[in-house]
N, C-alpha and C positions, 0 to 999 in steps of 0.2 A: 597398617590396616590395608589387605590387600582387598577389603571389600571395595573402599571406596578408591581405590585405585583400577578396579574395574569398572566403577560407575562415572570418574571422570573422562575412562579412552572411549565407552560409550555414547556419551555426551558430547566429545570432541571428535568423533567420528560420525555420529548424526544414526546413530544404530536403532535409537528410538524413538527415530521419527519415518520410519521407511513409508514413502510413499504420499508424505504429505508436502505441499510445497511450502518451505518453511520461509522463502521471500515473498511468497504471495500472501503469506498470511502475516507478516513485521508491516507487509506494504500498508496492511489497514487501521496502523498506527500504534500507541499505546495498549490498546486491546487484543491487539493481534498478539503483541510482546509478554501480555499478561495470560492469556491461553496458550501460549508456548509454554510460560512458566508454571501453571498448572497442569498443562498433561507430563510436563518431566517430571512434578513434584507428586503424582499418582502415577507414573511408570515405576519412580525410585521404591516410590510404598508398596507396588505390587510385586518389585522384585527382592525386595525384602524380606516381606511376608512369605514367599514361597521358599525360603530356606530353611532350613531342617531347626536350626537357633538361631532365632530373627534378633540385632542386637535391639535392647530396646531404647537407647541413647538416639541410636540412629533414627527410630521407630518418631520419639519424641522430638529429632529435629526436623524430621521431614512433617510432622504436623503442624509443628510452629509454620515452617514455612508456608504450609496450606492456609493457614489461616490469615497469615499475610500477605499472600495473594487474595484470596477471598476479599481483606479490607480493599486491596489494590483495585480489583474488580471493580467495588461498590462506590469507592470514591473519584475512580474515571468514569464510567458508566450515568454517575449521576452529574457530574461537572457539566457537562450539556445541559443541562436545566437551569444552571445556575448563571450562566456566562451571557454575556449579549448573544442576543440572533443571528445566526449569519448570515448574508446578503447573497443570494443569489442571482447575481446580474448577470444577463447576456450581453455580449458585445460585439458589434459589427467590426469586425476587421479586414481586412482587404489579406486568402493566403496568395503566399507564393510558391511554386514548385520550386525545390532547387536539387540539383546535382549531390549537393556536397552533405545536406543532410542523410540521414540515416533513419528521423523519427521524424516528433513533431519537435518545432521548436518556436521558443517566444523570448523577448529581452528580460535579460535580467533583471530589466528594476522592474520588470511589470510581475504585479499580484500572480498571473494567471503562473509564473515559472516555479518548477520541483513541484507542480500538480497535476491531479487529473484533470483531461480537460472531453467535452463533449462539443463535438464542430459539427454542425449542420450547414452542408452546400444550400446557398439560398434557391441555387435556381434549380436543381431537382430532389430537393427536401433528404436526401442523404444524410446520412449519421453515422458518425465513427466515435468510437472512446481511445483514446492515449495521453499517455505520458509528456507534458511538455518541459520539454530543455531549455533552460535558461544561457543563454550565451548574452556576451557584451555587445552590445548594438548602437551603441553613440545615440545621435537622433532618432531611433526609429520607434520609438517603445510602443506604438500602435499596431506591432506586424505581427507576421506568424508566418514560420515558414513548415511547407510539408515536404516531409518525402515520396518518391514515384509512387510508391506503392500504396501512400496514404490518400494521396490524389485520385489514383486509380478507383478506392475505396470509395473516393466522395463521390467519385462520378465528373469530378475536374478534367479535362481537355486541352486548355488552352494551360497558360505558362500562372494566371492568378483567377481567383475566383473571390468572390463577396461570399463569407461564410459570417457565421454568430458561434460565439463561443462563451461555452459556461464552464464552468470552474466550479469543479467539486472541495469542500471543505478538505484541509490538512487531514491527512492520514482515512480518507475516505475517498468511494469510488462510485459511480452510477450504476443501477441495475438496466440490461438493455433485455427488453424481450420483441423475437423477433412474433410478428403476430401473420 
């Protein structure tokens, strides 16, 4: 079947996704993963279709698939309704600048780590969005360390600053608009 041996080097070469960022879009969790899986499974369909003899095996599994994504949609999509609320606490933390980071980072055992996170500088109401890294921290599980360039961002100076930090839910991220 050398059809579908064209559709897997396109697939593994990312030929049918030109121009969308396909980590930004997994970044926004299971729904991201599932509208990935639907614009390949209407890519497949419309390249299909525009052949001279469309098979229709083919035809008929690329629509199963459609409709399996579709259920996939409907039962992520509505699981937020169904699950406990999730807490959006801010938290006063004390950041630190440090050399050796690269982003933002928080301890491992703490909730806020592998999330978004939203830090507002208390003392000139600054606001950044990133990514916080989870590293091993022994005692400290109340910290946060920033990098230069995130510091810069907040409008930090000195070596720590009193910031509050929220924590966006697993596989979601904050809308910032600047006004």
């Amino acid at each position: 079947m050398p059809e579908l041996n064209e559709i897997m080097l396109s697939i593994s070469t990312l030929e049918l996704n030109k121009g969308l960022d396909i980590l930004g879009v997994l970044k926004q969790g299971l729904i991201g993963l599932i509208f990935l899986l639907s614009m390949m499974a209407f890519r497949l369909l419309s390249t299909e279709q525009k052949k001279d003899n469309p098979n229709a095996t083919v035809l008929g599994s690329i629509s199963k698939y459609m409709y399996l994504n579709t259920f996939l949609a409907l039962v992520v999509s509505s699981s937020q309704f169904f699950g406990p609320l999730p807490s959006n606490k801010e938290y006063a933390l004390t950041a630190t600048v440090s050399d050796n980071v690269n982003s933002v980072v928080v301890c491992s055992k703490s909730h806020l780590s592998n999330r978004i996170v939203l830090i507002t500088n208390l003392e000139n109401q600054s606001i950044i969005q990133a990514q916080a890294n989870g590293v091993a921290c022994g005692d400290k599980p109340e910290m946060i360390w920033l990098s230069k360039e995130h510091a810069e961002n907040l409008g930090i100076v000195n070596k720590s600053a009193n910031v509050t930090v929220l924590a966006a839910q697993p596989g979601q991220q904050f809308t910032m608009f600047k006004g």
